[in-house]
PDB file of N, CA, C and O in Angstrom:
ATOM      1  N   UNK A   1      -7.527   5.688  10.324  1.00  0.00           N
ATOM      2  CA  UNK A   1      -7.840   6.312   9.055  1.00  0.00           C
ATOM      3  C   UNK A   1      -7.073   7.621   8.880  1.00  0.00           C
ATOM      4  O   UNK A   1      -6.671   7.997   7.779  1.00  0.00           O
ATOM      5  N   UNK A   2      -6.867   8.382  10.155  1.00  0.00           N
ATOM      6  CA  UNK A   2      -6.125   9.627   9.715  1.00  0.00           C
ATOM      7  C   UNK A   2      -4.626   9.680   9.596  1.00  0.00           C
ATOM      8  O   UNK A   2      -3.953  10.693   9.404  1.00  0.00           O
ATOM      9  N   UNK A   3      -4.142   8.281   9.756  1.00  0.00           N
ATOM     10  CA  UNK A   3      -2.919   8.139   9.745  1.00  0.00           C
ATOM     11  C   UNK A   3      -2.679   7.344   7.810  1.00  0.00           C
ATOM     12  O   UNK A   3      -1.565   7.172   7.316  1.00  0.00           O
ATOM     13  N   UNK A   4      -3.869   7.039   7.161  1.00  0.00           N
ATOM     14  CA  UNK A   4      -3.716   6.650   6.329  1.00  0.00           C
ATOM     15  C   UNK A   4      -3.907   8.055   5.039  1.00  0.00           C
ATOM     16  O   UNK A   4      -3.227   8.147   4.017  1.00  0.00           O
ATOM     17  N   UNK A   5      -4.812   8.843   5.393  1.00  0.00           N
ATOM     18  CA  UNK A   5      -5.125  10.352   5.186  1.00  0.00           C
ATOM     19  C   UNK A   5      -3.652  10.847   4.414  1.00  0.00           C
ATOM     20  O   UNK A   5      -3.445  11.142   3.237  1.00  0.00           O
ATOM     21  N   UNK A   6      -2.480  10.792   5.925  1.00  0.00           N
ATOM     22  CA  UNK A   6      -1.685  11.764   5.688  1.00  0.00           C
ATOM     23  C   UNK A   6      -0.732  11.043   4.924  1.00  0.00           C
ATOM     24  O   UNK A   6      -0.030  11.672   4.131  1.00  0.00           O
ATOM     25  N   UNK A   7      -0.587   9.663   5.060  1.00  0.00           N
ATOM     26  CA  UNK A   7       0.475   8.974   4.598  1.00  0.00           C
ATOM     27  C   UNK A   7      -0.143   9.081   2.721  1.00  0.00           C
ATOM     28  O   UNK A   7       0.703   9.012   1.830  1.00  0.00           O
ATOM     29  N   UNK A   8      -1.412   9.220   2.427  1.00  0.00           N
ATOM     30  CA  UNK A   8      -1.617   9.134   1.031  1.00  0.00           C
ATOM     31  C   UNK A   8      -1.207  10.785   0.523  1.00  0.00           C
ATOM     32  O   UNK A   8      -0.766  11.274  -0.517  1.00  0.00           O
ATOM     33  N   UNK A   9      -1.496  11.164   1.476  1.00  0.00           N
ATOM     34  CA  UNK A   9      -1.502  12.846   1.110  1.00  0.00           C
ATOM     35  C   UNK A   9       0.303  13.176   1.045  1.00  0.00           C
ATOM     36  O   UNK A   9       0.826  13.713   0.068  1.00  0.00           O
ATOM     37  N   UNK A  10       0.616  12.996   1.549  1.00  0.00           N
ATOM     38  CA  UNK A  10       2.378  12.570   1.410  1.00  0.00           C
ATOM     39  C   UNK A  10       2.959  12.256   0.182  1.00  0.00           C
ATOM     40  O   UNK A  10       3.832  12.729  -0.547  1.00  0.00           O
ATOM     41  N   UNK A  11       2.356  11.505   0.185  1.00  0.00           N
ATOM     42  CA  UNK A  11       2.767  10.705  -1.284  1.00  0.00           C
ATOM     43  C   UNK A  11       2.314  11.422  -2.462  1.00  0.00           C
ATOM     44  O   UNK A  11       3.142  11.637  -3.347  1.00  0.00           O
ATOM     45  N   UNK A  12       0.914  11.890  -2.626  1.00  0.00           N
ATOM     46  CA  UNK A  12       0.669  12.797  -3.702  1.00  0.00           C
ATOM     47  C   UNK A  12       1.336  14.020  -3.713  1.00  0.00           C
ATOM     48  O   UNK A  12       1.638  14.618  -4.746  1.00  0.00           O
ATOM     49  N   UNK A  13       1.605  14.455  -2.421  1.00  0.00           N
ATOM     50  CA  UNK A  13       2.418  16.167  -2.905  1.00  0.00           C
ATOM     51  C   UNK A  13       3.886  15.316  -3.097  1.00  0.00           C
ATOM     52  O   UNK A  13       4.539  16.228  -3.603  1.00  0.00           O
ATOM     53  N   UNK A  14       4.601  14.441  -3.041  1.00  0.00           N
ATOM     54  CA  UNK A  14       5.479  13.852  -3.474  1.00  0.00           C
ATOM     55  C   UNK A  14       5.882  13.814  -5.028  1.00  0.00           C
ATOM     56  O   UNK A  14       6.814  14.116  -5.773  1.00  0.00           O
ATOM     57  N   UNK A  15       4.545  13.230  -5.052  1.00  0.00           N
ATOM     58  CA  UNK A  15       4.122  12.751  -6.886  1.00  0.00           C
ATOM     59  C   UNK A  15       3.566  13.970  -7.792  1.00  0.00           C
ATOM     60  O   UNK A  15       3.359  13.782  -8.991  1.00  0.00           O
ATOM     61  N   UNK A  16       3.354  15.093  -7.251  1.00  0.00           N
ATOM     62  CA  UNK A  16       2.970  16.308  -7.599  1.00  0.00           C
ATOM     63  C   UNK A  16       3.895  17.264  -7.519  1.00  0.00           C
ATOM     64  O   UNK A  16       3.460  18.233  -8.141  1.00  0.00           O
ATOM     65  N   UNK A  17       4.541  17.403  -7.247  1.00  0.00           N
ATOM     66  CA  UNK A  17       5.832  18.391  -6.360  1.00  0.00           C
ATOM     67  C   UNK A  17       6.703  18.945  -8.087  1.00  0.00           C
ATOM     68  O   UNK A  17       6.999  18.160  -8.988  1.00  0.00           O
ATOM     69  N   UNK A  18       6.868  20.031  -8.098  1.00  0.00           N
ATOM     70  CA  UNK A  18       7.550  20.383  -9.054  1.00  0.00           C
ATOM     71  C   UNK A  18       8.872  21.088  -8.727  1.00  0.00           C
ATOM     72  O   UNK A  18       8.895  22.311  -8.581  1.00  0.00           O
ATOM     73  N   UNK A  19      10.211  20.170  -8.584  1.00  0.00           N
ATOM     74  CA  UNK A  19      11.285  20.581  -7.663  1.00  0.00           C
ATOM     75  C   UNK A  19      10.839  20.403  -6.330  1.00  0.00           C
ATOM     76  O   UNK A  19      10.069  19.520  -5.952  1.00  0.00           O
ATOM     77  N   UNK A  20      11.406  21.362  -5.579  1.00  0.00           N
ATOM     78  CA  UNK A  20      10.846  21.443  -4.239  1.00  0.00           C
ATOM     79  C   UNK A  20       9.683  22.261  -3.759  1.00  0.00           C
ATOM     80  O   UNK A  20       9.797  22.870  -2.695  1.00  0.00           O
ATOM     81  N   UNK A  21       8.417  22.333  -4.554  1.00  0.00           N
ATOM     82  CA  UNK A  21       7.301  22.795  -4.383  1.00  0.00           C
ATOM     83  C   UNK A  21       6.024  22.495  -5.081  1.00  0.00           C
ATOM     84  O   UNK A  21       5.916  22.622  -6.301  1.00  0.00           O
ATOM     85  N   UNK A  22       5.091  22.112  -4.339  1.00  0.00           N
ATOM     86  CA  UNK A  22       4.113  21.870  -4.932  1.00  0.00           C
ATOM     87  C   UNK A  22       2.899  22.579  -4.368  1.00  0.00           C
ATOM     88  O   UNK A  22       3.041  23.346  -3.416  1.00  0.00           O
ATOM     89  N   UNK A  23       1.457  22.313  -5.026  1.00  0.00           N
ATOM     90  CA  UNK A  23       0.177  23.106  -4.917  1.00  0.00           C
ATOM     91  C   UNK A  23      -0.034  22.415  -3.733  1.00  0.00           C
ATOM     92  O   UNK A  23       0.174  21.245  -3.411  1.00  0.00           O
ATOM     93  N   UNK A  24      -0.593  23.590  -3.019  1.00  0.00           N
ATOM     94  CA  UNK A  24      -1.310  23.232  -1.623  1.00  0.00           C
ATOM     95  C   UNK A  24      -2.691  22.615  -1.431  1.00  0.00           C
ATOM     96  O   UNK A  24      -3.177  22.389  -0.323  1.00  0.00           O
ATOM     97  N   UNK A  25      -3.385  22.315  -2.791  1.00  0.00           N
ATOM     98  CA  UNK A  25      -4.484  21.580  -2.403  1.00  0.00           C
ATOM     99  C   UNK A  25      -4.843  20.719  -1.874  1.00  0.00           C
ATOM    100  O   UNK A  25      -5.744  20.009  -2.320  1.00  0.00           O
ATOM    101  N   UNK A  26      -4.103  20.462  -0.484  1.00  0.00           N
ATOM    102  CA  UNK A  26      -4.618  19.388   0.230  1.00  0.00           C
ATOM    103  C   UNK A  26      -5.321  19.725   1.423  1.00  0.00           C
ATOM    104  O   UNK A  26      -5.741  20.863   1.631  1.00  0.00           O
ATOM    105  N   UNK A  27      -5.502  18.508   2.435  1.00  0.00           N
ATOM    106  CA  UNK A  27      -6.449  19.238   3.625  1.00  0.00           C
ATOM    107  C   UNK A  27      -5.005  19.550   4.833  1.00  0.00           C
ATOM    108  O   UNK A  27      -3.913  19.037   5.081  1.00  0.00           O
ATOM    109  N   UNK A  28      -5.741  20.569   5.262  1.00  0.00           N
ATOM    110  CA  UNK A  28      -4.872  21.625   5.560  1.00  0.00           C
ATOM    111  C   UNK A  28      -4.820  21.513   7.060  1.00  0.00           C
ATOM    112  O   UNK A  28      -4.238  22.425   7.648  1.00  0.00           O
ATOM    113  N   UNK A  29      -5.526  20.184   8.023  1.00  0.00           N
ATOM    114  CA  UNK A  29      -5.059  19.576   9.214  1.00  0.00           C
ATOM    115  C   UNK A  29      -3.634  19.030   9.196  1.00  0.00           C
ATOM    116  O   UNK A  29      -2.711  19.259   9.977  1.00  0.00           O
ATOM    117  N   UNK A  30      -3.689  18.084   7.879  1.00  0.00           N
ATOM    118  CA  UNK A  30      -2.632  17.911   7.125  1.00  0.00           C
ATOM    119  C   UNK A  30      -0.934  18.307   6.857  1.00  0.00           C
ATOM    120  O   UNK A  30       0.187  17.849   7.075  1.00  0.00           O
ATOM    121  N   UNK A  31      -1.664  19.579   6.184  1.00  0.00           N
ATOM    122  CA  UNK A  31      -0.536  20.058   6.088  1.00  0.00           C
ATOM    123  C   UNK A  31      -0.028  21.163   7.668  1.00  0.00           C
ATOM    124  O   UNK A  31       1.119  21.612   7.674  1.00  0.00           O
ATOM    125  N   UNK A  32      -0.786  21.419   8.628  1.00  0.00           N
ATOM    126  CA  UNK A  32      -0.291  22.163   9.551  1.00  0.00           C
ATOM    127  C   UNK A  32       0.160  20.948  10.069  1.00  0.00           C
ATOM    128  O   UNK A  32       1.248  21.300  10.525  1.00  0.00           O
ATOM    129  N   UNK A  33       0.043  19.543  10.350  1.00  0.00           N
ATOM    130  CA  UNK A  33       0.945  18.869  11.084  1.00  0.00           C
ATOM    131  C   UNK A  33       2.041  18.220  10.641  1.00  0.00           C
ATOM    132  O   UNK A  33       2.948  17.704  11.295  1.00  0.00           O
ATOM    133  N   UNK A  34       1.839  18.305   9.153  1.00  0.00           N
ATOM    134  CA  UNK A  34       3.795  18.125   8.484  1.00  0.00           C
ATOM    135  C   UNK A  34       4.427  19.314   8.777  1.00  0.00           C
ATOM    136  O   UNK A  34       5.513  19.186   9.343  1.00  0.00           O
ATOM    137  N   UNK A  35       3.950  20.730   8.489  1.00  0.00           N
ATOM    138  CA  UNK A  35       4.367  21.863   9.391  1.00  0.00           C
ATOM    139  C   UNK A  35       5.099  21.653  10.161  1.00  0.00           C
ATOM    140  O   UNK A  35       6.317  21.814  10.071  1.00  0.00           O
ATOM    141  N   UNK A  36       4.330  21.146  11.311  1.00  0.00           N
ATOM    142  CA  UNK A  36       4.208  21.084  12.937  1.00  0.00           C
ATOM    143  C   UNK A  36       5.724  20.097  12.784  1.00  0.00           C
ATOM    144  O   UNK A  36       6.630  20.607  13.443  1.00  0.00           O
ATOM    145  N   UNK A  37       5.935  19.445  12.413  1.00  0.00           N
ATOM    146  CA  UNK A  37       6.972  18.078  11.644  1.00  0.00           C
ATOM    147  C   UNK A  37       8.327  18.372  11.454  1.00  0.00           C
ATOM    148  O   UNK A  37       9.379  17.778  11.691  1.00  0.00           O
ATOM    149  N   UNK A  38       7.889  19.895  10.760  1.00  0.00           N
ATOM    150  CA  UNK A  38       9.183  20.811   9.920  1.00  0.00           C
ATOM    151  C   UNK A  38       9.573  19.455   9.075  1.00  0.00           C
ATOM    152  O   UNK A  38      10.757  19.127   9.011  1.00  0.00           O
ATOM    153  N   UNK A  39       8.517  18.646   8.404  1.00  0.00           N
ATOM    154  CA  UNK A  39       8.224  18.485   6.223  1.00  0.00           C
ATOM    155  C   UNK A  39       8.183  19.202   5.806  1.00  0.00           C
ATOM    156  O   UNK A  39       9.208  19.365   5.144  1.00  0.00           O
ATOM    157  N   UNK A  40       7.479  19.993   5.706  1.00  0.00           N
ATOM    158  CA  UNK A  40       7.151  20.867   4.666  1.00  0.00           C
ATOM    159  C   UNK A  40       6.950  22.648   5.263  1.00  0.00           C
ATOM    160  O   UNK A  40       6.724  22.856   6.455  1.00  0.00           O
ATOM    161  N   UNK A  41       7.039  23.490   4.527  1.00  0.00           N
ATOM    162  CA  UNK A  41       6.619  24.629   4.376  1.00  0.00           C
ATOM    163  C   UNK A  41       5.724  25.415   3.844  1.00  0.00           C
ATOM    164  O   UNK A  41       5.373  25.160   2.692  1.00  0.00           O
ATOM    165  N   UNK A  42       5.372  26.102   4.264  1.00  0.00           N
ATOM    166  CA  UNK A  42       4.058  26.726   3.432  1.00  0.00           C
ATOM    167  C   UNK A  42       4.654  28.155   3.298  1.00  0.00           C
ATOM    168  O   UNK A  42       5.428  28.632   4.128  1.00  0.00           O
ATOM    169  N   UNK A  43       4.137  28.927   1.946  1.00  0.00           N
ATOM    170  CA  UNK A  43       4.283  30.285   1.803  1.00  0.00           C
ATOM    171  C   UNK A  43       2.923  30.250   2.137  1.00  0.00           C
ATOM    172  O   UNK A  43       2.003  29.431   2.143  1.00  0.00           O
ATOM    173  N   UNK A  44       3.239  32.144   2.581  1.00  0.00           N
ATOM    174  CA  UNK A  44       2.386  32.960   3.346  1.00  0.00           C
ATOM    175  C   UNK A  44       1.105  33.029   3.217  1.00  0.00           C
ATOM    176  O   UNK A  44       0.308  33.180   4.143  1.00  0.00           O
ATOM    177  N   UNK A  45       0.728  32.873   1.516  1.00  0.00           N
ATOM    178  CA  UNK A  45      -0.565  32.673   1.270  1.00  0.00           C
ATOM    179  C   UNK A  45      -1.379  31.076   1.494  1.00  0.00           C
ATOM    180  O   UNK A  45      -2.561  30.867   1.221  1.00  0.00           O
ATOM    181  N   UNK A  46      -0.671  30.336   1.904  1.00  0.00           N
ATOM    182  CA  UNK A  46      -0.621  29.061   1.933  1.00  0.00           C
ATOM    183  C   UNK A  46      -1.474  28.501   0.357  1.00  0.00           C
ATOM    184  O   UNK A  46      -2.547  27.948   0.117  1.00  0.00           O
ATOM    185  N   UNK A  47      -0.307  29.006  -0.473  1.00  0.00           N
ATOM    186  CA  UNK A  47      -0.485  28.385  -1.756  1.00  0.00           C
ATOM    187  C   UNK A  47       0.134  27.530  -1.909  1.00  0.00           C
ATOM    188  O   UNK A  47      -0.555  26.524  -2.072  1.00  0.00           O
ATOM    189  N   UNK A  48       1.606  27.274  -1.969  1.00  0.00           N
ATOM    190  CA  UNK A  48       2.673  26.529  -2.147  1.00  0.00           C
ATOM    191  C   UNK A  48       2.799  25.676  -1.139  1.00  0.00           C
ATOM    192  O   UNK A  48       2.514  26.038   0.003  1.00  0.00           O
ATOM    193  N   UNK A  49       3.255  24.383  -1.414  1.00  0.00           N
ATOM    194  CA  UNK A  49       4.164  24.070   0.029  1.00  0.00           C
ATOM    195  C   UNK A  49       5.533  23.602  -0.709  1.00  0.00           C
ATOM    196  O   UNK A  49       5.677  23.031  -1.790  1.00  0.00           O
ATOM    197  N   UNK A  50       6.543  24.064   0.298  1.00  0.00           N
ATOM    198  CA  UNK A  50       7.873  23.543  -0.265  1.00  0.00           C
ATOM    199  C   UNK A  50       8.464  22.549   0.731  1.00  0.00           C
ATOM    200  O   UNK A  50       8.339  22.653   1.951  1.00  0.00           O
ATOM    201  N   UNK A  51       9.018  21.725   0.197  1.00  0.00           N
ATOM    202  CA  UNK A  51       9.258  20.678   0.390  1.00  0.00           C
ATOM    203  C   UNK A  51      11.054  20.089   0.201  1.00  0.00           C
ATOM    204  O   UNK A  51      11.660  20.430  -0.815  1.00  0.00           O
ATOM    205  N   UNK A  52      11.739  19.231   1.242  1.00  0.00           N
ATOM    206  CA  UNK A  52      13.031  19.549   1.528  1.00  0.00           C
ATOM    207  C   UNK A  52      13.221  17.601   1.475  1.00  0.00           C
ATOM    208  O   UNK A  52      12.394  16.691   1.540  1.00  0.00           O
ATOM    209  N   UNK A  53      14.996  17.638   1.302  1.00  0.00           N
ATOM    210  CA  UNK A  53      15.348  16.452   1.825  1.00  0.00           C
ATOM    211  C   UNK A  53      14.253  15.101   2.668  1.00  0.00           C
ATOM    212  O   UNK A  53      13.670  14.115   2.219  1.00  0.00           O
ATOM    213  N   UNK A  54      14.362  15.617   3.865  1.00  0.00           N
ATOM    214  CA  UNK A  54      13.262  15.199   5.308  1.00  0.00           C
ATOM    215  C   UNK A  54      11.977  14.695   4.442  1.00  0.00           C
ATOM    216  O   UNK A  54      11.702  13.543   4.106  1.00  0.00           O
ATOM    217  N   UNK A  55      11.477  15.560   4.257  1.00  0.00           N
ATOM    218  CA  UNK A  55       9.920  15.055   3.236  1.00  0.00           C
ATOM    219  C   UNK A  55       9.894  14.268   2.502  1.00  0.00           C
ATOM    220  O   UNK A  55       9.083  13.367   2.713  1.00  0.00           O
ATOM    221  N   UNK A  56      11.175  14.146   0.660  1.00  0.00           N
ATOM    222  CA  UNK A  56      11.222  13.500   0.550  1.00  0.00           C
ATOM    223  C   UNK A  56      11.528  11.756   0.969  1.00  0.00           C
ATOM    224  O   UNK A  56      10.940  10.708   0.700  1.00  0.00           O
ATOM    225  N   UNK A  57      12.570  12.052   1.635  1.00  0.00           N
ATOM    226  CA  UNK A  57      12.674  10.777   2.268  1.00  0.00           C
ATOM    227  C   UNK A  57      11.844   9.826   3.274  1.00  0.00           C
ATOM    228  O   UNK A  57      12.164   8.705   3.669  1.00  0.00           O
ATOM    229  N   UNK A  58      10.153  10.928   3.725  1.00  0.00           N
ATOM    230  CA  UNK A  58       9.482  10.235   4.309  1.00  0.00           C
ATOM    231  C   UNK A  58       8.382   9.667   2.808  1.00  0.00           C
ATOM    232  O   UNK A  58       7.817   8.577   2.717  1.00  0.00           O
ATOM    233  N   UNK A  59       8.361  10.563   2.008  1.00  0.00           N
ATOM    234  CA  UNK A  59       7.617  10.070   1.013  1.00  0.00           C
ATOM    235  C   UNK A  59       7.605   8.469   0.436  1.00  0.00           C
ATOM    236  O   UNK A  59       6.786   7.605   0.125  1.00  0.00           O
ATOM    237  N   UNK A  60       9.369   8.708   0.522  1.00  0.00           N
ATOM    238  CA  UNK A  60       9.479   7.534  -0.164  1.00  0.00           C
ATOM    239  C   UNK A  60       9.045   6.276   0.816  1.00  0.00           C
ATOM    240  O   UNK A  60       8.277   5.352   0.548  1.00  0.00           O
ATOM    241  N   UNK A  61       9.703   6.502   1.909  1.00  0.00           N
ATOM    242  CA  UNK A  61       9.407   5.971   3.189  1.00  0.00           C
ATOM    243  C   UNK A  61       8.163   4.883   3.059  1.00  0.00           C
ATOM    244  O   UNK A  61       8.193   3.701   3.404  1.00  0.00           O
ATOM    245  N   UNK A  62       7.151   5.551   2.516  1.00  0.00           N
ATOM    246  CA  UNK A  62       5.393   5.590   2.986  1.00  0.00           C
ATOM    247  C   UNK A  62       4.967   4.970   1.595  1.00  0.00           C
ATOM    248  O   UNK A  62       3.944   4.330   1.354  1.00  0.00           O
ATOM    249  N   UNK A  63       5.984   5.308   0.745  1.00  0.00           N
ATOM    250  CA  UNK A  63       5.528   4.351  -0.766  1.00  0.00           C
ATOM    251  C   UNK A  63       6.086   2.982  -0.944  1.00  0.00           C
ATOM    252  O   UNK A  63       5.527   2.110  -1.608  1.00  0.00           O
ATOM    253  N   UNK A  64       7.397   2.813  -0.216  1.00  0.00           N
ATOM    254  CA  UNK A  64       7.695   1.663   0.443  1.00  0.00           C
ATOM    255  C   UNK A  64       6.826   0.506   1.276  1.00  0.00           C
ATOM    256  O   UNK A  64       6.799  -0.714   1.113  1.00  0.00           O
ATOM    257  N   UNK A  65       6.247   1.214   2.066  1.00  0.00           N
ATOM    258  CA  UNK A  65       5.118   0.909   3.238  1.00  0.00           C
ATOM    259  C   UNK A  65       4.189   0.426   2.982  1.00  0.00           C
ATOM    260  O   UNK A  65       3.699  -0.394   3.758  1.00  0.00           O
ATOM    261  N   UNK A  66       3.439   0.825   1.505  1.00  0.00           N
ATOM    262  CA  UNK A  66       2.199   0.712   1.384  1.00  0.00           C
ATOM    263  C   UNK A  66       2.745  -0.556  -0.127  1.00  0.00           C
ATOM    264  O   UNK A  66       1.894  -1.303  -0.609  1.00  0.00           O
ATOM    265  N   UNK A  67       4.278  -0.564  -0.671  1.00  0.00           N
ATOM    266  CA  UNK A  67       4.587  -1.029  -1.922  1.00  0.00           C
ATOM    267  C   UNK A  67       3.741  -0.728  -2.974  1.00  0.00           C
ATOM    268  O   UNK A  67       3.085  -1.477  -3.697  1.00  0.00           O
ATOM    269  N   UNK A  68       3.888   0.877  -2.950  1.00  0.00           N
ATOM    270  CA  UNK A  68       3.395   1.564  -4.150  1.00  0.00           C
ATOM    271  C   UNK A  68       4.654   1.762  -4.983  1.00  0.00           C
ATOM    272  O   UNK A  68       5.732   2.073  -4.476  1.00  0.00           O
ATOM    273  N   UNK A  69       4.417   1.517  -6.622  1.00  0.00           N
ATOM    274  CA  UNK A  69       5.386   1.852  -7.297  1.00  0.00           C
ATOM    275  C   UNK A  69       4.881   2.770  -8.323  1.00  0.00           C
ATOM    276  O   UNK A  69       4.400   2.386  -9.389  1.00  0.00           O
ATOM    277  N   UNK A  70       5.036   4.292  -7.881  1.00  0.00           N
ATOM    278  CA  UNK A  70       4.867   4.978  -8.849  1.00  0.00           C
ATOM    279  C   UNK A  70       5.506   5.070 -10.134  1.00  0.00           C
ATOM    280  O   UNK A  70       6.686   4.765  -9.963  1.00  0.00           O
ATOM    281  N   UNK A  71       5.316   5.310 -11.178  1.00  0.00           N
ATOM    282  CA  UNK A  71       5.816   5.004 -12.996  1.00  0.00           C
ATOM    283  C   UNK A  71       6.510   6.134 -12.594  1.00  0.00           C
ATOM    284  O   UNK A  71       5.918   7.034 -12.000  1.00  0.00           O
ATOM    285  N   UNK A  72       8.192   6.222 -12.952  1.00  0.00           N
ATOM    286  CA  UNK A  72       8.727   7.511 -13.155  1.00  0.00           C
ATOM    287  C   UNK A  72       9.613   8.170 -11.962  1.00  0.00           C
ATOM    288  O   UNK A  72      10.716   8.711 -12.038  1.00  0.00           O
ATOM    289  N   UNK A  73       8.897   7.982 -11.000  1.00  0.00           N
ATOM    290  CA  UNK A  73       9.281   8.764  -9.878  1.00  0.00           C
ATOM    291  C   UNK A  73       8.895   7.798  -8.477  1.00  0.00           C
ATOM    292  O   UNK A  73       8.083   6.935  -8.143  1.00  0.00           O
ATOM    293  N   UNK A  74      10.319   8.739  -7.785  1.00  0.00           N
ATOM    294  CA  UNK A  74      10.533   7.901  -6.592  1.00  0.00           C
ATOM    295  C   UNK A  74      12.010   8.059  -5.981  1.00  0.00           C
ATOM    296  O   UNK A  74      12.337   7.420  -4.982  1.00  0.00           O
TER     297      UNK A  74
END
């Protein structure tokens, strides 16, 4: 289950992401182990996370995986 957690949570800051940054509202085990990953980044306040090449390409990765086809984006 926690491998399904992160792979959905992936995909929404994917699908949320404005450029290379999106809102940090996710759970934040989460995001310290895409961290941990060097996916993603967090500013200091851990508001933002920004997000690079690497990330995207696991995003897509994981929307592949699951044959999600998001409208628009991808």
């Amino acid at each position: 289950m926690d491998q399904l957690i992160e792979d959905l949570t992936v995909v929404l800051i994917h699908l949320t992401a404005s450029g290379n940054e999106s809102w940090r509202g996710y759970d934040t085990d989460v995001l310290r182990k895409l961290k941990k990953e060097n996916l993603i980044g967090l500013s200091n306040s851990w508001q933002t996370v920004y997000i690079g090449e690497n990330f995207k390409n696991k995003a897509i990765e994981i929307i592949n995986k699951y044959q999600l086809v998001p409208e628009g984006k991808e």
